[in-house]
SEKOL-575292 format. One record per residue: chain; x, y, z of N, C-alpha, C, CB in turn. Coordinates in steps of 0.1 Angstrom, whole numbers, plus 5000, padded with zeros to 4 digits. Glycine has a CB too. Layout:
% SEKOL-575292
@chaine: A&n_xx: X&n_yy: Y&n_zz: Z&ca_xx: X&ca_yy: Y&ca_zz: Z&c_xx: X&c_yy: Y&c_zz: Z&cb_xx: X&cb_yy: Y&cb_zz: Z
...
//
This chain:
% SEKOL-575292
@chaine: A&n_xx: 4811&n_yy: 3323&n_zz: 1488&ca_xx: 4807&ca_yy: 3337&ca_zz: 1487&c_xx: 4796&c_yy: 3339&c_zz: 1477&cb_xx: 4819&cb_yy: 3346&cb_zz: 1484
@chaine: A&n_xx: 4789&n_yy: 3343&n_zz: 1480&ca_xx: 4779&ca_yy: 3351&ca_zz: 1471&c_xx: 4778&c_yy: 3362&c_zz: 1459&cb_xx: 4774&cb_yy: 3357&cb_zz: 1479
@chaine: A&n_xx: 4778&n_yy: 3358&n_zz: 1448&ca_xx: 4779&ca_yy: 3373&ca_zz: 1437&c_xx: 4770&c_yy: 3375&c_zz: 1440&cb_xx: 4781&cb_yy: 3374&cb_zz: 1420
@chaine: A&n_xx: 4768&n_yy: 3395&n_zz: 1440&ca_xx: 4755&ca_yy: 3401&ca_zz: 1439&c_xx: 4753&c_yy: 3404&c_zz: 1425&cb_xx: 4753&cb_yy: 3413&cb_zz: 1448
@chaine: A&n_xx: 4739&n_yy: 3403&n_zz: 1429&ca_xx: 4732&ca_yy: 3407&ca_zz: 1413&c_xx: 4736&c_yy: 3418&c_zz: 1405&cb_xx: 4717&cb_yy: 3413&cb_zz: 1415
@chaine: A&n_xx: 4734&n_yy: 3420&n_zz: 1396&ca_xx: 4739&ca_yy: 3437&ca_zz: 1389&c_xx: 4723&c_yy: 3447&c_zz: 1390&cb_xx: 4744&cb_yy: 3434&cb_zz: 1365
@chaine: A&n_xx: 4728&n_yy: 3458&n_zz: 1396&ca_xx: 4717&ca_yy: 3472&ca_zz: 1397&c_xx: 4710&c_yy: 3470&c_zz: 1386&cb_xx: 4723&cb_yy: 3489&cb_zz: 1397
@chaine: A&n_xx: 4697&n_yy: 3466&n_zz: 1391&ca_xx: 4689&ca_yy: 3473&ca_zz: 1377&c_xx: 4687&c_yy: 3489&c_zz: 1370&cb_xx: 4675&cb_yy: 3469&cb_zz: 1379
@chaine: A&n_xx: 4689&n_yy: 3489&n_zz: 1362&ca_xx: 4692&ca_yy: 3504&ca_zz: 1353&c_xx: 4678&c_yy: 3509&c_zz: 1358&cb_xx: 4694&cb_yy: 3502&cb_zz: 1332
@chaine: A&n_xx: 4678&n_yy: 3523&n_zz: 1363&ca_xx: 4668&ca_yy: 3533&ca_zz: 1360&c_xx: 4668&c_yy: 3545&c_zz: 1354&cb_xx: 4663&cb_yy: 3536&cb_zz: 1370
@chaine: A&n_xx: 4658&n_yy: 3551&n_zz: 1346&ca_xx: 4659&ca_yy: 3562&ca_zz: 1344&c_xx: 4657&c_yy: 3577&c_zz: 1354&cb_xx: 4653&cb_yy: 3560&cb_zz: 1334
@chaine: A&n_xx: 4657&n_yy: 3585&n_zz: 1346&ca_xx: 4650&ca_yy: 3594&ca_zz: 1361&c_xx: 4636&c_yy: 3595&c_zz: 1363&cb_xx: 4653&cb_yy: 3609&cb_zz: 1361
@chaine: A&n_xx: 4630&n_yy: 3589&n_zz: 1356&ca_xx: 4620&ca_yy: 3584&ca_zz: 1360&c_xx: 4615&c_yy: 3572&c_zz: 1370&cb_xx: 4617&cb_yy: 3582&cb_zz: 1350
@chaine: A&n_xx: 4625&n_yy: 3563&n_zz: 1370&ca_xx: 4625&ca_yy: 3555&ca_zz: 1380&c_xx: 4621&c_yy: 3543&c_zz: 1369&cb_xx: 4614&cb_yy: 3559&cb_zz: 1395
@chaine: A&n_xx: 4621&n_yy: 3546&n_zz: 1356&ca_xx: 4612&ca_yy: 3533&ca_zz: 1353&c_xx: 4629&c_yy: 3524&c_zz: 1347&cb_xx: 4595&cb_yy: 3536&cb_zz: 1336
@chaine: A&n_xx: 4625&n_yy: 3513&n_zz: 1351&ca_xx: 4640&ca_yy: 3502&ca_zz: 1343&c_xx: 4641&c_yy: 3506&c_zz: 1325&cb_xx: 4636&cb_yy: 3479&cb_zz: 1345
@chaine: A&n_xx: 4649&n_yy: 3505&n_zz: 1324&ca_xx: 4660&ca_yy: 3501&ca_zz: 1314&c_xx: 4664&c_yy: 3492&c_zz: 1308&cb_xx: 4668&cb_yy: 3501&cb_zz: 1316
@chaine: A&n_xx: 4663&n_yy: 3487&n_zz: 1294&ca_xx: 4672&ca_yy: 3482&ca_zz: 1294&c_xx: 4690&c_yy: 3482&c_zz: 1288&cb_xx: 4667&cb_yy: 3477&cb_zz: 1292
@chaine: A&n_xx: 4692&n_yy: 3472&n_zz: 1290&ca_xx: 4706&ca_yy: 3471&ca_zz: 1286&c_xx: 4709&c_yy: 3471&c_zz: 1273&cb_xx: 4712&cb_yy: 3461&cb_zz: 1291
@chaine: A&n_xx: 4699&n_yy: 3465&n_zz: 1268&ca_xx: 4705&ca_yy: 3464&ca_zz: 1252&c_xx: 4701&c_yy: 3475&c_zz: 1245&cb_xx: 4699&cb_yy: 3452&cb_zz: 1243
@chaine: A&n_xx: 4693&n_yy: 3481&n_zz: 1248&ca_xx: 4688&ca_yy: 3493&ca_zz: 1244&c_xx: 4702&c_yy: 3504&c_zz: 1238&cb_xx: 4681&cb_yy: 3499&cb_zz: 1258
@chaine: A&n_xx: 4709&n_yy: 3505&n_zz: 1222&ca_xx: 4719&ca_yy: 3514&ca_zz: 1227&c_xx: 4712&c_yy: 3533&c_zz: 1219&cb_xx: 4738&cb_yy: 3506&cb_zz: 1218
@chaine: A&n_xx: 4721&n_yy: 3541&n_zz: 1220&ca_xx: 4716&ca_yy: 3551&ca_zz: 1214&c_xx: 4720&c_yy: 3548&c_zz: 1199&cb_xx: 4720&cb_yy: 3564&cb_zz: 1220
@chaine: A&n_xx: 4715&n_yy: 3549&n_zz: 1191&ca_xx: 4717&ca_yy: 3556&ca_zz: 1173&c_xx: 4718&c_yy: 3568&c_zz: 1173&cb_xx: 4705&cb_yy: 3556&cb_zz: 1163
@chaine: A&n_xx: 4729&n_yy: 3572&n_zz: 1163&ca_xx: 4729&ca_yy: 3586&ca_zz: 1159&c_xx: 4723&c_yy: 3584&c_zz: 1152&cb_xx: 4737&cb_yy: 3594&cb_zz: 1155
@chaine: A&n_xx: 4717&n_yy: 3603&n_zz: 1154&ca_xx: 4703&ca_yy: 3609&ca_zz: 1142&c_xx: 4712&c_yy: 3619&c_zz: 1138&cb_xx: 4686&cb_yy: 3618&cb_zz: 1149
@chaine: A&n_xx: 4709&n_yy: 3622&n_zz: 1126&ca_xx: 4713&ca_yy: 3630&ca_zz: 1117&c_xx: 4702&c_yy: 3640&c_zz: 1109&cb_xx: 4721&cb_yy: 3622&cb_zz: 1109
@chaine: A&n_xx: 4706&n_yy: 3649&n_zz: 1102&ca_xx: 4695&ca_yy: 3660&ca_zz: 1096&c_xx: 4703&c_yy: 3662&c_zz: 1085&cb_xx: 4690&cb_yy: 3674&cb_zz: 1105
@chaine: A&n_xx: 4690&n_yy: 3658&n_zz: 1071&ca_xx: 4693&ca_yy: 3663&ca_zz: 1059&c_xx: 4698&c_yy: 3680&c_zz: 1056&cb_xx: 4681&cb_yy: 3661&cb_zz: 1051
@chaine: A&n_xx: 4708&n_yy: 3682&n_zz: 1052&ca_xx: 4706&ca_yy: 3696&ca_zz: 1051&c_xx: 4697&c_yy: 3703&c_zz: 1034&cb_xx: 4724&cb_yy: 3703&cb_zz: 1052
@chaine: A&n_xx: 4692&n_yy: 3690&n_zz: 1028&ca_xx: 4685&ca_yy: 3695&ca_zz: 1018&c_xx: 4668&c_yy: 3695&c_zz: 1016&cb_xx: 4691&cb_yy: 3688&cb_zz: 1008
@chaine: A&n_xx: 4661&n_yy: 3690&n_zz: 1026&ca_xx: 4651&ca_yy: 3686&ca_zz: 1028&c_xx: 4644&c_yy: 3687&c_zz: 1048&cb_xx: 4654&cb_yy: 3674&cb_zz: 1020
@chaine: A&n_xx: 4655&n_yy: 3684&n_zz: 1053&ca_xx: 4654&ca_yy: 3687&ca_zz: 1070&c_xx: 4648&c_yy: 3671&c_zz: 1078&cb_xx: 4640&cb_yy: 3702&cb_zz: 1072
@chaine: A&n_xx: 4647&n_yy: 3665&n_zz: 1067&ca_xx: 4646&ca_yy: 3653&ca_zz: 1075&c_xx: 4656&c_yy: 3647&c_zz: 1080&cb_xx: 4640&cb_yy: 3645&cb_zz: 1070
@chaine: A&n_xx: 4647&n_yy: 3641&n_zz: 1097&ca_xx: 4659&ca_yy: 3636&ca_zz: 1100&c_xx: 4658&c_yy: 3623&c_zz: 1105&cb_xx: 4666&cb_yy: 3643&cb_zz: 1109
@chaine: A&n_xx: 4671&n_yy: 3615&n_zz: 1110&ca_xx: 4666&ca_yy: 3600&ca_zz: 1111&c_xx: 4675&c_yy: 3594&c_zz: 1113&cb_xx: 4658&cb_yy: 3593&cb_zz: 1100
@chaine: A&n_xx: 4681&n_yy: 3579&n_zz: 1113&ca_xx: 4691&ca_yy: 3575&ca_zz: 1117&c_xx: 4704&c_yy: 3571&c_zz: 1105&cb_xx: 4686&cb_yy: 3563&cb_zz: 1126
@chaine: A&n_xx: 4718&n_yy: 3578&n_zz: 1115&ca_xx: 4727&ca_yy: 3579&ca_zz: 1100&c_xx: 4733&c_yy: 3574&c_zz: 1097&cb_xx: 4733&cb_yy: 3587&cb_zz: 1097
@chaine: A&n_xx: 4726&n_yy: 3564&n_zz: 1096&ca_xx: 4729&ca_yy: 3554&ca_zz: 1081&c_xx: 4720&c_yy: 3556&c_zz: 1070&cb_xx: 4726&cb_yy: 3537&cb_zz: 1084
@chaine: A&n_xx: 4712&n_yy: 3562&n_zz: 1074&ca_xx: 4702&ca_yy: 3562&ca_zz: 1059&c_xx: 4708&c_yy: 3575&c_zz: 1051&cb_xx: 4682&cb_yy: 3567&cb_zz: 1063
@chaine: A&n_xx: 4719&n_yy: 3578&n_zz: 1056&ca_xx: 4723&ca_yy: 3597&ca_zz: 1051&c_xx: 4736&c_yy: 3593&c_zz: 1041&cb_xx: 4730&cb_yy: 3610&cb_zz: 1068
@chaine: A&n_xx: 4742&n_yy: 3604&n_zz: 1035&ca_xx: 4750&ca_yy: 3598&ca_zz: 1030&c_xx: 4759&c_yy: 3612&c_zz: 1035&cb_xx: 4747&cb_yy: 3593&cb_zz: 1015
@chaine: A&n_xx: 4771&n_yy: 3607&n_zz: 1042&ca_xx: 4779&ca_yy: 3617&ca_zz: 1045&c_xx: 4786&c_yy: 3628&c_zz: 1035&cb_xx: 4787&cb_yy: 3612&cb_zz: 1050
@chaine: A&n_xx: 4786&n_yy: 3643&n_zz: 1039&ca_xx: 4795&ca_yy: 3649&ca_zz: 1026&c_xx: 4809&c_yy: 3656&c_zz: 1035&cb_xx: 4782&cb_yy: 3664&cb_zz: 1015
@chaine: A&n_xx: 4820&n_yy: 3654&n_zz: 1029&ca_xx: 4828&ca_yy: 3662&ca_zz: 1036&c_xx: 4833&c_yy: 3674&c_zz: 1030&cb_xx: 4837&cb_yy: 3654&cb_zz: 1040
@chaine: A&n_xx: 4835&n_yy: 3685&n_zz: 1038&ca_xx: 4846&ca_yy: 3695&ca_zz: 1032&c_xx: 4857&c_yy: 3700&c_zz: 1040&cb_xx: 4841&cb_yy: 3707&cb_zz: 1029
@chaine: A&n_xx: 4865&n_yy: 3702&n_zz: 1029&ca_xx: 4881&ca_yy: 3704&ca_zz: 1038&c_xx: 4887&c_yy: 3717&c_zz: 1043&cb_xx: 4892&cb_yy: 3700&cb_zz: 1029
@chaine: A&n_xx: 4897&n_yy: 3716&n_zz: 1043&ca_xx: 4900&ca_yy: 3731&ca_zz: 1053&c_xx: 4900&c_yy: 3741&c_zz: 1036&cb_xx: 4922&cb_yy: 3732&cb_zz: 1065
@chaine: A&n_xx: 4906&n_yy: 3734&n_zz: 1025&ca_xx: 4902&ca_yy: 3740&ca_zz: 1014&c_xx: 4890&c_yy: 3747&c_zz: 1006&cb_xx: 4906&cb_yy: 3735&cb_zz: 1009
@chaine: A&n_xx: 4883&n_yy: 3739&n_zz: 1010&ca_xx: 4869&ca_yy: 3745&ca_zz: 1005&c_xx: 4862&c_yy: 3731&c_zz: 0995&cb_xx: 4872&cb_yy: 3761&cb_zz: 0995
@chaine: A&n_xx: 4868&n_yy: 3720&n_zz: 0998&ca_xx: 4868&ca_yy: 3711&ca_zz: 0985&c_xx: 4855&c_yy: 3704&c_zz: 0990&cb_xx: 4882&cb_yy: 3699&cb_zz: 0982
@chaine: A&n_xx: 4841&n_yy: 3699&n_zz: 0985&ca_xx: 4835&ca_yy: 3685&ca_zz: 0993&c_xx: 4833&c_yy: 3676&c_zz: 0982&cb_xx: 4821&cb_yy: 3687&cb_zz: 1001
@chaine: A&n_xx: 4833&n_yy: 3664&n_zz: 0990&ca_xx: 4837&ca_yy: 3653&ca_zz: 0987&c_xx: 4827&c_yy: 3642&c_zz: 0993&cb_xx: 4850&cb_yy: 3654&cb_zz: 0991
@chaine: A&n_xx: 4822&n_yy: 3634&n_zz: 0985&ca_xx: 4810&ca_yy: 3624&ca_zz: 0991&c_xx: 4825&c_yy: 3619&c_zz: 1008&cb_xx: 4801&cb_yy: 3604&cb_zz: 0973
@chaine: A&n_xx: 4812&n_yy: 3610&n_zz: 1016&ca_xx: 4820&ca_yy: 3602&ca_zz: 1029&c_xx: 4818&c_yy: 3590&c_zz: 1030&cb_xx: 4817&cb_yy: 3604&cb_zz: 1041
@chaine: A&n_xx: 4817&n_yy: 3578&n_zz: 1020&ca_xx: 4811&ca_yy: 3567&ca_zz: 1018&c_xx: 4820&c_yy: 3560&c_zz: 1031&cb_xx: 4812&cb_yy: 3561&cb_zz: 1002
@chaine: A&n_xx: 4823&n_yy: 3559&n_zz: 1034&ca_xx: 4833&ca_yy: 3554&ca_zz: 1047&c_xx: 4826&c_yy: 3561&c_zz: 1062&cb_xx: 4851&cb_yy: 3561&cb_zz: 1045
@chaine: A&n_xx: 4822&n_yy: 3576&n_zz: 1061&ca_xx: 4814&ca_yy: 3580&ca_zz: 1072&c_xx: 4826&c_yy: 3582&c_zz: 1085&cb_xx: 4801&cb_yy: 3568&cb_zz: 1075
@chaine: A&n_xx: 4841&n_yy: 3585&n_zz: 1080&ca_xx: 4853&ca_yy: 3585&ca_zz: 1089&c_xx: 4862&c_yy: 3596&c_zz: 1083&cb_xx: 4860&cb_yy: 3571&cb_zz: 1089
@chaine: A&n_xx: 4864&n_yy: 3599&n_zz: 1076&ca_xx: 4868&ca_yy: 3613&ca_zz: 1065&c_xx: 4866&c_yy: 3618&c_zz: 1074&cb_xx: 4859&cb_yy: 3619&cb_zz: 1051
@chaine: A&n_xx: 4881&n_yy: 3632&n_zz: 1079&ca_xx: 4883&ca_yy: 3641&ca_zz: 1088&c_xx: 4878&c_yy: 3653&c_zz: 1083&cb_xx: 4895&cb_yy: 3642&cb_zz: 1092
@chaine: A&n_xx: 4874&n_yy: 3657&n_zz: 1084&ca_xx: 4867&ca_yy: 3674&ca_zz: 1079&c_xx: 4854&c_yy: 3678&c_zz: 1083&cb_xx: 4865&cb_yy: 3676&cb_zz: 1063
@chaine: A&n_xx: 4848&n_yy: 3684&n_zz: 1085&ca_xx: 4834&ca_yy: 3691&ca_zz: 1086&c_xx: 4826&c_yy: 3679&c_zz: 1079&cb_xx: 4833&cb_yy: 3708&cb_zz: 1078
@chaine: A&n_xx: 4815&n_yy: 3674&n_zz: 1084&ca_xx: 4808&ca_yy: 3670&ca_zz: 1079&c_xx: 4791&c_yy: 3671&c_zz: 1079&cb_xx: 4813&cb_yy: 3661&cb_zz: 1080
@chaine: A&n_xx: 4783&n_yy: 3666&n_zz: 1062&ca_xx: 4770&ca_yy: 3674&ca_zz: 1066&c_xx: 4764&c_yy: 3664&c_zz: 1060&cb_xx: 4768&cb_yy: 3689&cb_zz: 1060
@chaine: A&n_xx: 4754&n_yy: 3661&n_zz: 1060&ca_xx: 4744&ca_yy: 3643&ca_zz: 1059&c_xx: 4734&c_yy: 3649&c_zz: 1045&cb_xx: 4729&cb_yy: 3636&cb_zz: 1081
@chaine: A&n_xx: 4730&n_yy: 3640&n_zz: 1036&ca_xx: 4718&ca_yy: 3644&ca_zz: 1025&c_xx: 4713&c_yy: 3627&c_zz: 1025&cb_xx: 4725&cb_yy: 3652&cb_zz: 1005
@chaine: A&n_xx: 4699&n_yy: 3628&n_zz: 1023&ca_xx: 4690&ca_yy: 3619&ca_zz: 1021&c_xx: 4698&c_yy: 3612&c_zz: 1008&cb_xx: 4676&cb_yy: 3625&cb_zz: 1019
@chaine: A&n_xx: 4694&n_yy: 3599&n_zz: 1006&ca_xx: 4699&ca_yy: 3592&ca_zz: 0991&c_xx: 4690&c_yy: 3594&c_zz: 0981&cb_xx: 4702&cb_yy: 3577&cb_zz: 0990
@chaine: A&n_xx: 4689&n_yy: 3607&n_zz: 0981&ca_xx: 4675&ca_yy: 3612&ca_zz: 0970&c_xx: 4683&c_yy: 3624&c_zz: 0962&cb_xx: 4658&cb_yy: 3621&cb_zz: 0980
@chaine: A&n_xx: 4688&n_yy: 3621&n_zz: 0949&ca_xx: 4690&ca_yy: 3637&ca_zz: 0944&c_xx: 4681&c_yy: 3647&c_zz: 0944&cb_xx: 4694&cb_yy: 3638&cb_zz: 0932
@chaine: A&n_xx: 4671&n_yy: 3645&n_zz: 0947&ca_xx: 4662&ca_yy: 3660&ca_zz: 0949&c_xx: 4667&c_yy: 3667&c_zz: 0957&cb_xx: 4650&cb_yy: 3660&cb_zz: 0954
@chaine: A&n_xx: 4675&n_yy: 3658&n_zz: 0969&ca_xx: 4680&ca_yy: 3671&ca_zz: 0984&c_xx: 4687&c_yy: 3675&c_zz: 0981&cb_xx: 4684&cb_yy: 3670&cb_zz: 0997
@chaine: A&n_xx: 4699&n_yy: 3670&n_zz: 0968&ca_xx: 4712&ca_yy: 3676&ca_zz: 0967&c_xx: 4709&c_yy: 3687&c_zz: 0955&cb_xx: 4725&cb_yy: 3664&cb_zz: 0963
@chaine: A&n_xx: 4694&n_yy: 3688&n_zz: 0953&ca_xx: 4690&ca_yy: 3697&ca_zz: 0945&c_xx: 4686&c_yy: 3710&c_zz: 0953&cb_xx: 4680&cb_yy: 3691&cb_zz: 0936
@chaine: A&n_xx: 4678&n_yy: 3707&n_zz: 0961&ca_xx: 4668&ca_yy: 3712&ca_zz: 0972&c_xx: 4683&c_yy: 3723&c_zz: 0980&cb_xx: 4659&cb_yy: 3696&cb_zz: 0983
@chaine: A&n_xx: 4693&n_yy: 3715&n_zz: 0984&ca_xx: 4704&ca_yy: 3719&ca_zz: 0992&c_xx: 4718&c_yy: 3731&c_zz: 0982&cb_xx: 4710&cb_yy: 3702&cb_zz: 0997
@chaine: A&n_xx: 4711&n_yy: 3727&n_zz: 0969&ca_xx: 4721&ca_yy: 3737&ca_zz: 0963&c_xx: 4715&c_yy: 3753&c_zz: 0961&cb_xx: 4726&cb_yy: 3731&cb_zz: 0947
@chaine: A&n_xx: 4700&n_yy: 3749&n_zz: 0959&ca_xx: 4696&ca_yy: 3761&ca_zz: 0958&c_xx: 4694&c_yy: 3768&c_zz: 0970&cb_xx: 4685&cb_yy: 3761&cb_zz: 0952
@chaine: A&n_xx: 4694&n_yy: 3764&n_zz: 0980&ca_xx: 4693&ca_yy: 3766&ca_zz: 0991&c_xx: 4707&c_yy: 3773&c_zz: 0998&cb_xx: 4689&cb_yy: 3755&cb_zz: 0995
@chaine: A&n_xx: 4714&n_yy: 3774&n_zz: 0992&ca_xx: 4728&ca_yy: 3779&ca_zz: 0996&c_xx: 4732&c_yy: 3765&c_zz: 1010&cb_xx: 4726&cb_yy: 3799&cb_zz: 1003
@chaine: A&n_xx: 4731&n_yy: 3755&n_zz: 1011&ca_xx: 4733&ca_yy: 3749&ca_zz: 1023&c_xx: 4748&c_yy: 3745&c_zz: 1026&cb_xx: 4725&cb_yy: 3737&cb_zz: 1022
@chaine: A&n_xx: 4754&n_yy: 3739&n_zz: 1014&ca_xx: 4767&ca_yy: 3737&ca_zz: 1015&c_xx: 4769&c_yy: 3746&c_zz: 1020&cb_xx: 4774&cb_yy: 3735&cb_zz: 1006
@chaine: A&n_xx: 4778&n_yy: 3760&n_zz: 1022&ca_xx: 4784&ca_yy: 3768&ca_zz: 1022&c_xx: 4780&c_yy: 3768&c_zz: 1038&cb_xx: 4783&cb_yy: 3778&cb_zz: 1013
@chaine: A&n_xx: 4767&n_yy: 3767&n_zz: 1041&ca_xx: 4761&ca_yy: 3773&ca_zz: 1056&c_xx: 4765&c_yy: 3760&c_zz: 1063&cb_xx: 4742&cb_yy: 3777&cb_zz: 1058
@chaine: A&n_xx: 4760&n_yy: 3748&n_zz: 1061&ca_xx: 4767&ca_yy: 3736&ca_zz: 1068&c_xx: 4783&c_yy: 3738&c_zz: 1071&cb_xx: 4765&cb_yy: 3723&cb_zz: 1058
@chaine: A&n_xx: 4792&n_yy: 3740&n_zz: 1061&ca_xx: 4804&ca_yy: 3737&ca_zz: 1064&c_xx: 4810&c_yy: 3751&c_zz: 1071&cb_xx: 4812&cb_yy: 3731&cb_zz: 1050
@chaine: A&n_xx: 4803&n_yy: 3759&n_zz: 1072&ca_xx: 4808&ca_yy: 3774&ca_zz: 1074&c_xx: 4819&c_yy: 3782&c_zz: 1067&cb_xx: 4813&cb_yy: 3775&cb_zz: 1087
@chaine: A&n_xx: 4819&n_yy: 3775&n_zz: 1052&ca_xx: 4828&ca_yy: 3787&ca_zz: 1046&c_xx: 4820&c_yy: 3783&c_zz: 1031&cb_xx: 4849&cb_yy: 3783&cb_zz: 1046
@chaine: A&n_xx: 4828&n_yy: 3790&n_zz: 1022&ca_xx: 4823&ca_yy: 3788&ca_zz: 1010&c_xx: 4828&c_yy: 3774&c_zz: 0998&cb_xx: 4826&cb_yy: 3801&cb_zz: 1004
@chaine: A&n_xx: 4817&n_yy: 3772&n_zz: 0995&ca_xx: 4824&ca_yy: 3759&ca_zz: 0985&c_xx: 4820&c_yy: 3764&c_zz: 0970&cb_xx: 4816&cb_yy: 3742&cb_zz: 0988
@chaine: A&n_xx: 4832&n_yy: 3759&n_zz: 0966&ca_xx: 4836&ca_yy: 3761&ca_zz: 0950&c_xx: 4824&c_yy: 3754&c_zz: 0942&cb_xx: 4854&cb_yy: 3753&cb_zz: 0945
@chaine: A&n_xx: 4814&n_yy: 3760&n_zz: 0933&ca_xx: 4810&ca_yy: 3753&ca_zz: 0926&c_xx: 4810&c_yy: 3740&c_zz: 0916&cb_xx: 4808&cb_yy: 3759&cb_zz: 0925
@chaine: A&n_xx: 4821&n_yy: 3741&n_zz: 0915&ca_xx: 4829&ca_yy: 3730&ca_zz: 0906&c_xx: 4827&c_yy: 3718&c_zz: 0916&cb_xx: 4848&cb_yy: 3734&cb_zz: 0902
@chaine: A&n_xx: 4831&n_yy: 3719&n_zz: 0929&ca_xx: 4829&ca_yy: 3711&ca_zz: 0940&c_xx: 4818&c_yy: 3705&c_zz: 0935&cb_xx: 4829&cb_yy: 3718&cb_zz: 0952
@chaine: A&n_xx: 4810&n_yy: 3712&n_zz: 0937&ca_xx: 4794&ca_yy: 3706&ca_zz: 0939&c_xx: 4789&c_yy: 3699&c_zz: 0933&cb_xx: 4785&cb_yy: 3713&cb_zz: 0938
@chaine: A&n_xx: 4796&n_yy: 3707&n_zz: 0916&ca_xx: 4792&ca_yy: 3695&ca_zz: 0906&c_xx: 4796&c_yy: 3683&c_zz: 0900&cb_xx: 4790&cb_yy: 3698&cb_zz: 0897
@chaine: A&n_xx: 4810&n_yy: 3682&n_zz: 0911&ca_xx: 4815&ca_yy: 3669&ca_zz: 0908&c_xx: 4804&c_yy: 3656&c_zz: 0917&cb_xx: 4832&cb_yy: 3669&cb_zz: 0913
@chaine: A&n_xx: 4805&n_yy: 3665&n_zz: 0932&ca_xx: 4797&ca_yy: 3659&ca_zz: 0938&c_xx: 4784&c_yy: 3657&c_zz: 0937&cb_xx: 4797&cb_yy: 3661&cb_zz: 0945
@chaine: A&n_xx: 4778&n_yy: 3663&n_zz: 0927&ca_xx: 4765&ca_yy: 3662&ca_zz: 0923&c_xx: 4765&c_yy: 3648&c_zz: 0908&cb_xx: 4761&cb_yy: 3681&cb_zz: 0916
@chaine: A&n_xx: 4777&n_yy: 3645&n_zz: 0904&ca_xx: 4781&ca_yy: 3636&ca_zz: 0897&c_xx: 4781&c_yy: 3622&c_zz: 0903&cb_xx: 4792&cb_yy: 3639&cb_zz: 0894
@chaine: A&n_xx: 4790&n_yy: 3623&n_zz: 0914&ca_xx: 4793&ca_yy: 3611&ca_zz: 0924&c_xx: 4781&c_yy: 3605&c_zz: 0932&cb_xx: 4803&cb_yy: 3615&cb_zz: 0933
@chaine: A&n_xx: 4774&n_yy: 3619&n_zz: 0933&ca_xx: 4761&ca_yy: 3612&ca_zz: 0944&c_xx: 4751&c_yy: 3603&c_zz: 0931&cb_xx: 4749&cb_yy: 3628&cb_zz: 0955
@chaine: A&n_xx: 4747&n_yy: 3613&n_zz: 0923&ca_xx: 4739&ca_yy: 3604&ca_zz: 0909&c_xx: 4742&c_yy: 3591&c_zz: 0905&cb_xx: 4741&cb_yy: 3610&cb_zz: 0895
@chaine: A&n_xx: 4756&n_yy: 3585&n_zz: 0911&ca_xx: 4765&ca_yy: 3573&ca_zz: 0906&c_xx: 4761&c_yy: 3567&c_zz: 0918&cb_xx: 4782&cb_yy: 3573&cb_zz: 0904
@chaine: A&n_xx: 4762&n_yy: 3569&n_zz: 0933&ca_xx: 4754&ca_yy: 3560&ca_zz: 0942&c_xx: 4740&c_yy: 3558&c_zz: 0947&cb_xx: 4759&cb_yy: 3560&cb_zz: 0950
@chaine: A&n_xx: 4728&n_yy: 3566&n_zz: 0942&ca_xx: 4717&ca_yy: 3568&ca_zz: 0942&c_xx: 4710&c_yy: 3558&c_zz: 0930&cb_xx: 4716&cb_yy: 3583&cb_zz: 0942
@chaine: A&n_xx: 4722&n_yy: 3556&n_zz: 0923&ca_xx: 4711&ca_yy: 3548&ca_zz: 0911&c_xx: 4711&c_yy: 3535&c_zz: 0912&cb_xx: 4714&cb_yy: 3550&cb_zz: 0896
@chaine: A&n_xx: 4719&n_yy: 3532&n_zz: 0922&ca_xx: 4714&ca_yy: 3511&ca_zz: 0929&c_xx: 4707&c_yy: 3513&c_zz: 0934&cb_xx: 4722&cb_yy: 3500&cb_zz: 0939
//
C-alpha cells in the first residue's frame, strides 16, 4: 500500500505555508505603546484585590498587563494613569511603588 503525501498548507491566498512557521504572541507596552513579541515584556499582574505584582514566570492568575524592560515605561505608565485602566480597577499606590522597586532590581542586568 501506498502512504499519501501530506496536503500542502495553503493560505487563502492560495500561496503554501509553511509548517514550521508557528505564531508568537505580541504584546503592547502599556507605558510607551510599543509592541512586539512577549518575551521582550515583562509581565505585571493584579489581583482580585487590587495588589500588582511583577510576572517573572508569565503564568500568575490575574489580569495581566506587559511594560518594556525600560523604567521609563513604568514611569511613562504611572503618569499616565495606565495601571488602573489596564487592570480595570484601581491600584493602591503603595502597589506601584513596590513594583516600581522590583522592576528597578530586574532592569539593572
Amino acid at each position: 500500500m501506498e502512504q499519501k503525501a501530506d496536503k500542502e498548507l495553503t493560505d487563502s491566498t492560495g500561496k503554501k505555508k509553511d509548517r514550521t512557521n508557528k505564531r508568537v504572541p505580541e504584546r503592547q507596552c502599556m507605558g510607551c505603546g510599543k509592541k512586539g513579541e512577549k518575551s521582550s515584556f515583562v509581565r505585571i499582574v493584579a489581583d482580585e484585590d487590587g495588589r500588582a505584582f511583577l510576572d517573572l514566570s508569565g503564568k500568575a492568575g490575574g489580569r495581566g498587563a506587559y511594560l518594556c524592560r525600560d523604567i521609563a515605561c513604568l514611569e511613562k505608565a504611572k503618569k499616565r494613569h495606565a495601571f488602573s485602566r489596564s487592570f480595570r480597577k484601581e491600584i493602591d499606590e503603595r502597589f506601584i511603588a513596590e513594583l516600581e522597586k522590583d522592576f528597578f532590581d530586574i532592569t539593572k542586568v
